[in-house]
C-alpha positions, 0 to 999 in steps of 0.5 A: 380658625373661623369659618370665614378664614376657610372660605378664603382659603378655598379659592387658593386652594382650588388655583394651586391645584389647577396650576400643579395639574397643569404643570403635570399635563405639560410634563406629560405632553413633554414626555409623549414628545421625546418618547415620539421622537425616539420611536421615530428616530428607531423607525429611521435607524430600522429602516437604515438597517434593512436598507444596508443588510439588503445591500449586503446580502446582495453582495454575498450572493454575488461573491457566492456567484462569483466563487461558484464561477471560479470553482468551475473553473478550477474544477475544468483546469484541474480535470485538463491537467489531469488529462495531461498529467494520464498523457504525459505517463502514457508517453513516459511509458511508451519512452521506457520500453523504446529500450534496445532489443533484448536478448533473444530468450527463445528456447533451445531445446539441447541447452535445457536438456543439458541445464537439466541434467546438471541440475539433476546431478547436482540434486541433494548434494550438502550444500556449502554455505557462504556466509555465517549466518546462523539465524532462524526465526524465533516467532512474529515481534510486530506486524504493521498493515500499511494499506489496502491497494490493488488487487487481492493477490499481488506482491509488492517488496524493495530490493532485497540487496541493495539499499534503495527506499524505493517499492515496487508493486506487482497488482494482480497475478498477471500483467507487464506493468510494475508499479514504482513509489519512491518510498514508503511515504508516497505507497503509503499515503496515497490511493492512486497510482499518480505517484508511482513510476510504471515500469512496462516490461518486454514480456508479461510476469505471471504469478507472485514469485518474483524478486527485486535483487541489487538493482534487478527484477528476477520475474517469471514469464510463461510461454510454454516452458517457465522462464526466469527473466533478469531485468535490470531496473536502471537502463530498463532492459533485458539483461539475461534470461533462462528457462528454468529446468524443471519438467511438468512445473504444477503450482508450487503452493496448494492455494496460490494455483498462480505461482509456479516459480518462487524466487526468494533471497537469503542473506546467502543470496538468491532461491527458486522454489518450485514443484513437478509432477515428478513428486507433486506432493512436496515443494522443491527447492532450488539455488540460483546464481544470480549473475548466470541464472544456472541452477547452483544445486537442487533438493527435494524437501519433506514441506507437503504442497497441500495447504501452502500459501507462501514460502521464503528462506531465511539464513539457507532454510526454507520457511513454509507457510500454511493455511486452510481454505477457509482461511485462518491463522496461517503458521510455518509449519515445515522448515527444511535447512539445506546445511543441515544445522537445524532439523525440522523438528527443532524449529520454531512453528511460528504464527502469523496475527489471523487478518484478512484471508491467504497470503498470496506473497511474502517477501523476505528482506534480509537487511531489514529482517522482515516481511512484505507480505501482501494479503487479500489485498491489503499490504502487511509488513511482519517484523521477525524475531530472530535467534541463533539455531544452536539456541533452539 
């Protein structure tokens, strides 16, 4: 190609260059534009967006507003309603005790006299039993700890005889108030009181001996002399009372100094457990009639009072329970059998799981075959394995 053909050619060139950077330009302006437009429309949808998350954080604070107005004032009808529910059981209570007037539980002086020298006649004879029931506790199969409620020392069981689910709850050593659950759901579960029943007794129990038997509640009152007050827990009235005939009663359990009276049931019925200066060192033993209250017979047992905690009677023998002051592992360690089968020696000594202190009350069941026993305040159910005493 000649030199004059390229000098052509350059002029083509030069044009097809400018016209493929103009069409570059054009593109890229086109580019800017839409590039422009979608930051715009971003910046209209942004500012959208702020607009309605600031509309809505304004409404939830104001249904926060308004659920802080209504928890108020649930949390004041709530509290009313408490105040009514406390004034509602004051007057249940004060219903309660508008029973009939109890019999008159005065103490005469020539009727103790007499019940006292025919419990004494009637001491250490051979006991007859009146069922065939030839158990004895072979040792501990289970233990269950329901709760901690009330106090350190109380007591709390269901009724040895009958078979009502209810539970009734002794709190502390001294009071004239008896808490009732209707079963072991509601004691369990609950903390405060709210479900219980209150049972206001005419005169005030002392100690942890006392026993709810078919339908009754057997406690101990104190006014000078000891009484054993039958209370039928159906009507809410005195059914019979009787002082129990034992001169200069001392605590019965050498660490329970507030039990003075221990009254127990059996699958042969209803036992006082008790002690006298007559022979401090040792713990008595009583059979009571229920019906009457009278002293069926008495013996004095060889179980030292020294290091007792608790008691109970399985079968017409009484099991005793020890610990140390500084407590331990509590043990029976003295059985004394009133029919004479099983010999003290031969008995089983049985060990109670080491927990909280010192029993202050334990409660034989005789259909259930276990122990209410209440423990530093906590609630503690053992269940015992049995065995014939033949077999030991």
């Amino acid at each position: 190609m000649g030199p004059w053909r390229c000098l052509l050619l350059l002029p083509l060139l030069a044009a097809a260059l400018r016209a493929q950077q103009q069409h570059f330009m054009e593109y890229v302006e086109r580019r800017l534009t839409l590039l422009e437009e979608r930051i715009s429309q971003w910046h209209d949808q942004s500012s959208r967006y702020s607009t309605e998350l600031r509309d809505f954080k304004n409404q939830v604070l104001g249904m926060l507003e308004t659920a802080e107005k209504e928890r108020e004032a649930m949390r004041s009808e709530a509290e009313s309603a408490a105040v009514r529910v406390d004034r509602l059981e004051r007057e249940v209570d004060y219903l309660e005790t508008q029973n009939p007037a109890p019999p008159c539980v005065e103490v005469d002086e020539t009727l103790m006299e007499k019940q006292v020298a025919t419990a004494k006649q009637r001491k250490n004879e051979k006991y007859t039993k009146q069922t065939d029931c030839s158990d004895t506790i072979a040792s501990v199969r289970a233990m269950k700890i329901l709760k901690r409620f009330g106090s350190t020392s109380g007591l709390w069981t269901k009724d040895a005889a009958g078979n009502s689910e209810k539970i009734y709850v002794f709190d502390g050593t001294a009071n004239d108030t008896v808490y009732v659950f209707p079963r072991m759901r509601e004691f369990t579960l609950f903390s405060a009181t709210r479900k219980a029943a209150r049972i206001k007794l005419p005169y005030p129990w002392v100690g942890t001996g006392h026993l709810v038997y078919d339908g009754h509640l057997y406690y101990i009152r104190q006014q000078g002399p000891f009484q054993v007050i039958k209370f039928n827990l159906a009507n809410k009235t005195v059914v019979d009372s009787s002082v129990f005939p034992a001169e200069e009663q001392i605590p019965v359990f050498g660490l329970s100094p507030f039990t003075y009276i221990e009254v127990a049931a059996d699958e042969e019925g209803l036992w006082a457990i008790y002690a006298t200066k007559e022979d401090e060192k040792n713990i008595c033993l009583a059979k009571l009639d229920p019906t009457s209250l009278d002293i069926e017979q008495m013996w004095d047992t060889p179980c030292p009072r020294e290091n007792a905690e608790g008691a109970f009677v399985v079968c017409g023998a009484l099991h005793v329970v020890y610990n140390t002051r500084l407590p331990s592992r509590s043990r029976v360690q003295c059985v004394f059998d009133v029919s004479g089968t099983l010999a003290p020696e031969d008995a089983s000594l049985v060990y109670f799981p080491k927990r909280y202190g010192s029993h202050s009350s334990m409660k034989y069941s005789p259909r259930e075959r276990q122990i209410y026993a209440w423990d530093d305040g906590y609630q503690i159910i053992y269940r015992m394995e049995m065995k014939k005493k033949l077999e030991v």
